[in-house]
MIDOSE-1310 file (N, C-alpha, C; in nm, 2 decimals, decimal comma, always signed):
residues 151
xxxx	+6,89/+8,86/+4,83/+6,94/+8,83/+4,97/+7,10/+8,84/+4,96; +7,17/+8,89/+5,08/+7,26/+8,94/+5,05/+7,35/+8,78/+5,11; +7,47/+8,77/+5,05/+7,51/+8,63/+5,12/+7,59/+8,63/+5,24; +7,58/+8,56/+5,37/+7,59/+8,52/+5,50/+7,76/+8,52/+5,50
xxxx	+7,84/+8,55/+5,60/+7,97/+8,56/+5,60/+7,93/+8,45/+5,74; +8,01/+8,28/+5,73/+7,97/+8,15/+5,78/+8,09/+8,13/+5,83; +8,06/+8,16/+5,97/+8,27/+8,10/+6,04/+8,21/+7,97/+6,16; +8,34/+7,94/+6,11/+8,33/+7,77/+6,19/+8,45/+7,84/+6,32
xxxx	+8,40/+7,75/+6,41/+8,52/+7,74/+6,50/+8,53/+7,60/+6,58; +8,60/+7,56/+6,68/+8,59/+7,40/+6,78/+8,49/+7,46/+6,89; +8,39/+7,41/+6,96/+8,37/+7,46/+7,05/+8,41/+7,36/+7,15; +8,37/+7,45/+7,28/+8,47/+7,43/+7,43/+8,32/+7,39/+7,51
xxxx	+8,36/+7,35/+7,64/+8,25/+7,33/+7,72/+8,18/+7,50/+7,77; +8,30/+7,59/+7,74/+8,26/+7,69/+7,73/+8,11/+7,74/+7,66; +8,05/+7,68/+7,54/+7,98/+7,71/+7,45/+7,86/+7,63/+7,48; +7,83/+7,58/+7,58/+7,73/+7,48/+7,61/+7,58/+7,58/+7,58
xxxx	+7,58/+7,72/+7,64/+7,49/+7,74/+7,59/+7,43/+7,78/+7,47; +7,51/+7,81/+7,40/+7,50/+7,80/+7,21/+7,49/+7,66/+7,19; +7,54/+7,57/+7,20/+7,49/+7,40/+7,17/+7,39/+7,37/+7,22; +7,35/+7,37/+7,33/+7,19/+7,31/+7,41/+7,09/+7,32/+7,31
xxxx	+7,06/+7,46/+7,27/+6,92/+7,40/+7,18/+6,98/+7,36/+7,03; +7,07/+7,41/+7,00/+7,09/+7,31/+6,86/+7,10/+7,17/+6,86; +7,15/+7,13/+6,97/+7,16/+6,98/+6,96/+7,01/+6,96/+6,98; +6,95/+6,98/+7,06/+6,80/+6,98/+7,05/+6,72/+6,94/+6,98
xxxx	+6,75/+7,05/+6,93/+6,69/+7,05/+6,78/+6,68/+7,00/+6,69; +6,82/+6,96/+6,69/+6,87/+6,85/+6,61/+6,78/+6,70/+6,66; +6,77/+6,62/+6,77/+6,71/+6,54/+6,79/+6,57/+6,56/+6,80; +6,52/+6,65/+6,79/+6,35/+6,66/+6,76/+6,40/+6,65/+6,63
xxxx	+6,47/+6,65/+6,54/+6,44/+6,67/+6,38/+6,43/+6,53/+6,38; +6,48/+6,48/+6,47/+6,45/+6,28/+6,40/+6,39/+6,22/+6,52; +6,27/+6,34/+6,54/+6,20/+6,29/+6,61/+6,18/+6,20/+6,71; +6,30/+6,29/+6,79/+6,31/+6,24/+6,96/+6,24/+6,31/+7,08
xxxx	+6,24/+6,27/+7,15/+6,20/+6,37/+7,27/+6,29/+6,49/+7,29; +6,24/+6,64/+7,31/+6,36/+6,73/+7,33/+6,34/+6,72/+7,49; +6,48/+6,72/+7,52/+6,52/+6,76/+7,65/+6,67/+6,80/+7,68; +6,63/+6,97/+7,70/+6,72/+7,05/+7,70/+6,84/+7,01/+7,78
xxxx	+6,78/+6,96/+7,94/+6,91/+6,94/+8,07/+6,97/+6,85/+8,02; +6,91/+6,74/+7,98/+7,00/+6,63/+7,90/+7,12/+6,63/+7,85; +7,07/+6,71/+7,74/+7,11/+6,74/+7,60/+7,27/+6,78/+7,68; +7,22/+6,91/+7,75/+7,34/+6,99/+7,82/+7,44/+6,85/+7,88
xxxx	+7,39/+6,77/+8,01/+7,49/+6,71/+8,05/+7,56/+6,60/+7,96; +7,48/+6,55/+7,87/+7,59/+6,50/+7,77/+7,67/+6,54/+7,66; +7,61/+6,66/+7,65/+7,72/+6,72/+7,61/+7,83/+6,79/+7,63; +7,85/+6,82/+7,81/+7,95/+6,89/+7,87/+8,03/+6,73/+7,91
xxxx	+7,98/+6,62/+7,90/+8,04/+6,47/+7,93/+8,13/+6,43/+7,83; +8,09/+6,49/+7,69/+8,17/+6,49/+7,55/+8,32/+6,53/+7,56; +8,27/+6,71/+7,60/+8,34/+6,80/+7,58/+8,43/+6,77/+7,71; +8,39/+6,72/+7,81/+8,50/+6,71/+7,93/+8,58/+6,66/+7,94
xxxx	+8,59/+6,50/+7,88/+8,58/+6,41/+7,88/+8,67/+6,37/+7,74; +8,71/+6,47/+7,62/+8,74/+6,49/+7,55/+8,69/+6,36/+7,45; +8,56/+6,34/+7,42/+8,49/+6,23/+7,37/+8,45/+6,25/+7,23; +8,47/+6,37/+7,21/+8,42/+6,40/+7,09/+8,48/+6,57/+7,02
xxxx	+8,45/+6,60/+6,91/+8,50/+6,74/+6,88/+8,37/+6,76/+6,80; +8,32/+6,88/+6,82/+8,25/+6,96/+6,81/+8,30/+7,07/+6,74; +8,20/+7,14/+6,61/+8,20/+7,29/+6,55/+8,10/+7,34/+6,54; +8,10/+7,50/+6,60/+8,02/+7,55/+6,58/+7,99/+7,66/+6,47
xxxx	+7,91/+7,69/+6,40/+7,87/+7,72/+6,27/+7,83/+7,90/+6,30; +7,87/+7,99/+6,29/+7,79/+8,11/+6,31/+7,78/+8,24/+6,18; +7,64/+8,30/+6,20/+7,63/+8,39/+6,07/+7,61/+8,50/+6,20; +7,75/+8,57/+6,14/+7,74/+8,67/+6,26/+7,75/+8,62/+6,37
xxxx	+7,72/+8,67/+6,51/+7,74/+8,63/+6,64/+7,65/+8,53/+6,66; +7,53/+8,45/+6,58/+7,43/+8,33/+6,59/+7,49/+8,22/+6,57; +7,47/+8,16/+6,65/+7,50/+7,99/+6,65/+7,44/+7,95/+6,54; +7,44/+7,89/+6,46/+7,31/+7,84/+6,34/+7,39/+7,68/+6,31
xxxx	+7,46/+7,63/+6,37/+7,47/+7,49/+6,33/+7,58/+7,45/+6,43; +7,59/+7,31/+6,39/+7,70/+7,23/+6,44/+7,74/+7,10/+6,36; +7,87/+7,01/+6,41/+7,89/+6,90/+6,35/+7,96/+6,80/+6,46; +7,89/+6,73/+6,46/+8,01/+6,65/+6,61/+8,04/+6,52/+6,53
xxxx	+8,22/+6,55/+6,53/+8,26/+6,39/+6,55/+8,28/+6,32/+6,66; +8,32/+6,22/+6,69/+8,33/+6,08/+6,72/+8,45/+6,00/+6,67; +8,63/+6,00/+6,74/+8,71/+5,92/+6,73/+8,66/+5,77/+6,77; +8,73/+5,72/+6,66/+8,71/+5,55/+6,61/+8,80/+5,53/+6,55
xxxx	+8,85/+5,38/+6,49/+8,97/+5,31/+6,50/+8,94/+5,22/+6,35; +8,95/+5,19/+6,24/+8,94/+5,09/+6,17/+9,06/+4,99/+6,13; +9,02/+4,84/+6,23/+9,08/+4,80/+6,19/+9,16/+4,73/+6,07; +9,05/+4,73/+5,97/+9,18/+4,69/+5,83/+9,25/+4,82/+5,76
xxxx	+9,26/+4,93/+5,82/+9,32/+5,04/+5,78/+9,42/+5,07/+5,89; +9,37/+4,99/+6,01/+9,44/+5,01/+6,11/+9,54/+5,16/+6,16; +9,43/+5,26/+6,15/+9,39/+5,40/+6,16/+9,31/+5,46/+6,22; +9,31/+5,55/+6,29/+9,19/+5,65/+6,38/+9,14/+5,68/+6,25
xxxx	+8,99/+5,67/+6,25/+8,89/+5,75/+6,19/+8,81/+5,85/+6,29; +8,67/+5,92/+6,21/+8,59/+6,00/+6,27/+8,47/+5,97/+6,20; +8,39/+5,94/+6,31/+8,24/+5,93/+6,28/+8,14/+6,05/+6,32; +8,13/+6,09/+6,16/+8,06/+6,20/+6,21/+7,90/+6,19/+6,18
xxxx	+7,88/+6,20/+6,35/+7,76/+6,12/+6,40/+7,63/+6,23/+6,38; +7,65/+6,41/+6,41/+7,56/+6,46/+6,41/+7,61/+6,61/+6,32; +7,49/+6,64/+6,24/+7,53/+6,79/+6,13/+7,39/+6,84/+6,15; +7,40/+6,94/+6,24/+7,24/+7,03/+6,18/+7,26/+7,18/+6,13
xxxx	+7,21/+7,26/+6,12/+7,16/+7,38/+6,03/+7,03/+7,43/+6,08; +7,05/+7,56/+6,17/+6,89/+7,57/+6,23/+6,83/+7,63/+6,05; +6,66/+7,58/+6,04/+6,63/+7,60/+5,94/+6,63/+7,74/+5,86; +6,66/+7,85/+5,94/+6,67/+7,99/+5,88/+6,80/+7,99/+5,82
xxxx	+6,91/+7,92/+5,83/+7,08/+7,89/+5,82/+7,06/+7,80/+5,68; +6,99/+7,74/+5,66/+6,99/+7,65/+5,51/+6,98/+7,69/+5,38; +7,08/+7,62/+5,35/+7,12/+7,69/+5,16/+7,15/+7,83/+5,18; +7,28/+7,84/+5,28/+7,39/+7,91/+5,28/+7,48/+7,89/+5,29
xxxx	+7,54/+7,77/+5,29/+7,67/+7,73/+5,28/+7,77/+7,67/+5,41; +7,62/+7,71/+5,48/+7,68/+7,64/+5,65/+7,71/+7,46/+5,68; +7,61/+7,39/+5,62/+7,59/+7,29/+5,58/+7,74/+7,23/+5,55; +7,77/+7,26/+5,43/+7,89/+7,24/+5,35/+8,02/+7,31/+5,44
xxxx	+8,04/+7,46/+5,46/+8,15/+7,48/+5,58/+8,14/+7,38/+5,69; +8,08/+7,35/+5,71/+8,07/+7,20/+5,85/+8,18/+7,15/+5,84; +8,08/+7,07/+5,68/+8,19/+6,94/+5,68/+8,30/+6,96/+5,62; +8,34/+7,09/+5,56/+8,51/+7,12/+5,51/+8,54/+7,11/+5,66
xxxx	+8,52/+7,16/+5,80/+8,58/+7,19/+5,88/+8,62/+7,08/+5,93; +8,52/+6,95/+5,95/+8,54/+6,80/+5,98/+8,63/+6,74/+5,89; +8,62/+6,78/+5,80/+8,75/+6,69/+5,71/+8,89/+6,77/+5,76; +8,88/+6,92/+5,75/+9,01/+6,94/+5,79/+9,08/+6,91/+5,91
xxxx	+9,01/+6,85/+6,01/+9,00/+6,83/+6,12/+9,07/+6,71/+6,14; +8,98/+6,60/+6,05/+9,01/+6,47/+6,02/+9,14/+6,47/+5,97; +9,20/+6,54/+5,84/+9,30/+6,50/+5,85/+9,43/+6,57/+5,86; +9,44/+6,70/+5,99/+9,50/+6,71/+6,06/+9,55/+6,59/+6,16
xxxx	+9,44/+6,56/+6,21/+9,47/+6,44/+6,34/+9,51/+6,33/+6,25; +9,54/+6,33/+6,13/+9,58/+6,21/+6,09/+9,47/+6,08/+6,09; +9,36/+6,07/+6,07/+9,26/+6,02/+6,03/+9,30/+5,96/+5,89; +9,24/+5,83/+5,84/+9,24/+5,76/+5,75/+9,14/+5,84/+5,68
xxxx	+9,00/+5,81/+5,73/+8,89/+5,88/+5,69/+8,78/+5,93/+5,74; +8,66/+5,99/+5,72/+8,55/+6,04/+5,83/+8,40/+5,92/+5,76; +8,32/+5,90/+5,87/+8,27/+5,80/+5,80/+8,10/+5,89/+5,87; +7,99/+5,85/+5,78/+7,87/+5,91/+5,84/+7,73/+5,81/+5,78
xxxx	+7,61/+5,82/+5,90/+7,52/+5,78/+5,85/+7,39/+5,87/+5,88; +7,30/+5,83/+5,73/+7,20/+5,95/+5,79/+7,07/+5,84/+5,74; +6,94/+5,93/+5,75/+6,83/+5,80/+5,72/+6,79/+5,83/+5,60; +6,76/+5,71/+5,52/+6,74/+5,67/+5,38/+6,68/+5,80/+5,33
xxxx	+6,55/+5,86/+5,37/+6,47/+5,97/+5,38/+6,49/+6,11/+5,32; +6,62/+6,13/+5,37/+6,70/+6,27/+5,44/+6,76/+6,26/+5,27; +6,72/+6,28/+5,17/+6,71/+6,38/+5,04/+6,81/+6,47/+5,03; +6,78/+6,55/+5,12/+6,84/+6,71/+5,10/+7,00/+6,71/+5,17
xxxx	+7,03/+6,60/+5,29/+7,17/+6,62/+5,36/+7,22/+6,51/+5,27; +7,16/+6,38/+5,20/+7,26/+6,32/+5,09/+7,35/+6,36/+4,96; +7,21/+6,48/+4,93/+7,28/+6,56/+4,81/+7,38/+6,69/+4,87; +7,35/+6,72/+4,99/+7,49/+6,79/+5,07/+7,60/+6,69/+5,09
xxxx	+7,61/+6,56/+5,11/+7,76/+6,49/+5,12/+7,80/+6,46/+5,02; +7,71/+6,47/+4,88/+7,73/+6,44/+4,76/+7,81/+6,54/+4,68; +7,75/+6,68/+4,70/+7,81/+6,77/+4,66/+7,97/+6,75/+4,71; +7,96/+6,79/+4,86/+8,10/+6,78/+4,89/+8,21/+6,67/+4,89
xxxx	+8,16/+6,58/+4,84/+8,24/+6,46/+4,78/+8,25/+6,34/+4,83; +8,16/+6,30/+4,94/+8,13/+6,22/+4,99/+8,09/+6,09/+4,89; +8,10/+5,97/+4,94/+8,07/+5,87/+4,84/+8,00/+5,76/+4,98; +7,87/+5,75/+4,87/+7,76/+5,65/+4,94/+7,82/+5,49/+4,99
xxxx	+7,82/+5,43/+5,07/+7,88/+5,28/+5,07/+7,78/+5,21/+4,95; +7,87/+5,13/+4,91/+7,77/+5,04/+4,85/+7,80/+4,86/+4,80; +7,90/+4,88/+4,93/+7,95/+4,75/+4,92/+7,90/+4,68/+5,06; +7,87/+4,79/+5,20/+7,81/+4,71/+5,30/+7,71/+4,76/+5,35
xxxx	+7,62/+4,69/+5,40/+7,49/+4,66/+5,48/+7,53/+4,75/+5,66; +7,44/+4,81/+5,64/+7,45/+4,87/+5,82/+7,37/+4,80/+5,89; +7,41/+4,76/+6,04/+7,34/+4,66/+6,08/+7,34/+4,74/+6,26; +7,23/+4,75/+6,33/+7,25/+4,79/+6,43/+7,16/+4,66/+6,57
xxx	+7,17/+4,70/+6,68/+7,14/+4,59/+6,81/+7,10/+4,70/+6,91; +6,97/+4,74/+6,97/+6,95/+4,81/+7,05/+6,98/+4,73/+7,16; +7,03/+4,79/+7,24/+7,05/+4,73/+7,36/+6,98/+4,83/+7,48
């Protein structure tokens, strides 16, 4: 197999419809309801709204991934961080290097804007994207407990 030439770029609200079903997709992977119009208006709410930054992943002219951060603040670093909340890979795109160009693109992102650090959570489960933040240098917490409050 011959190897994939993988370009990242920011996307714009321009790109909504190359995002729609990946984000999608992405929330059926953890087993949410898909709902495409949704998907769309919160994500043109993001991008409008300048709520978040977004990359898109392409092999050739195909969308095959994405990575959305999420500006945040930590106070004992008392520094903008980025939470980077969502990374998918449509499954034809995996173990090509898309994965990993993501998150080089999020870090370089991160620390252009001057970001302390980029911070992420995934579910205990997910095997295969641990040993992708491992590879790229990511380091597991292991000093604190994540604690969430559905509201």
């Amino acid at each position: 197999m011959m190897p994939r030439k993988i370009t990242i770029r920011r996307a714009t609200v321009r790109d909504l419809e190359l995002l729609v079903p990946l984000f999608d997709a992405y929330r059926r992977f953890y087993r949410l309801q898909g709902d495409p119009e949704l998907a769309r208006r919160f994500l043109q709410e993001r991008l409008e709204r300048h709520e978040s930054v977004i990359f898109l992943a392409f092999d050739d002219a195909n969308a095959v991934g994405f990575t959305q951060l999420y500006p945040s603040f930590s106070s004992g670093a008392m520094a903008l961080i980025f939470v980077l909340n969502d990374l998918f890979v449509t499954p034809e795109a995996r173990r090509s290097g898309t994965g990993s160009a993501l998150l080089r693109a999020a870090a370089e992102y991160g620390r252009g804007a001057g970001a302390a650090r980029l911070t992420l959570s995934t579910e205990l489960t997910n095997s295969t994207a641990q040993a992708l933040y491992e590879r790229e240098g990511w380091k597991r917490d292991t000093m604190f407990c994540t604690y969430a409050l559905a509201l």
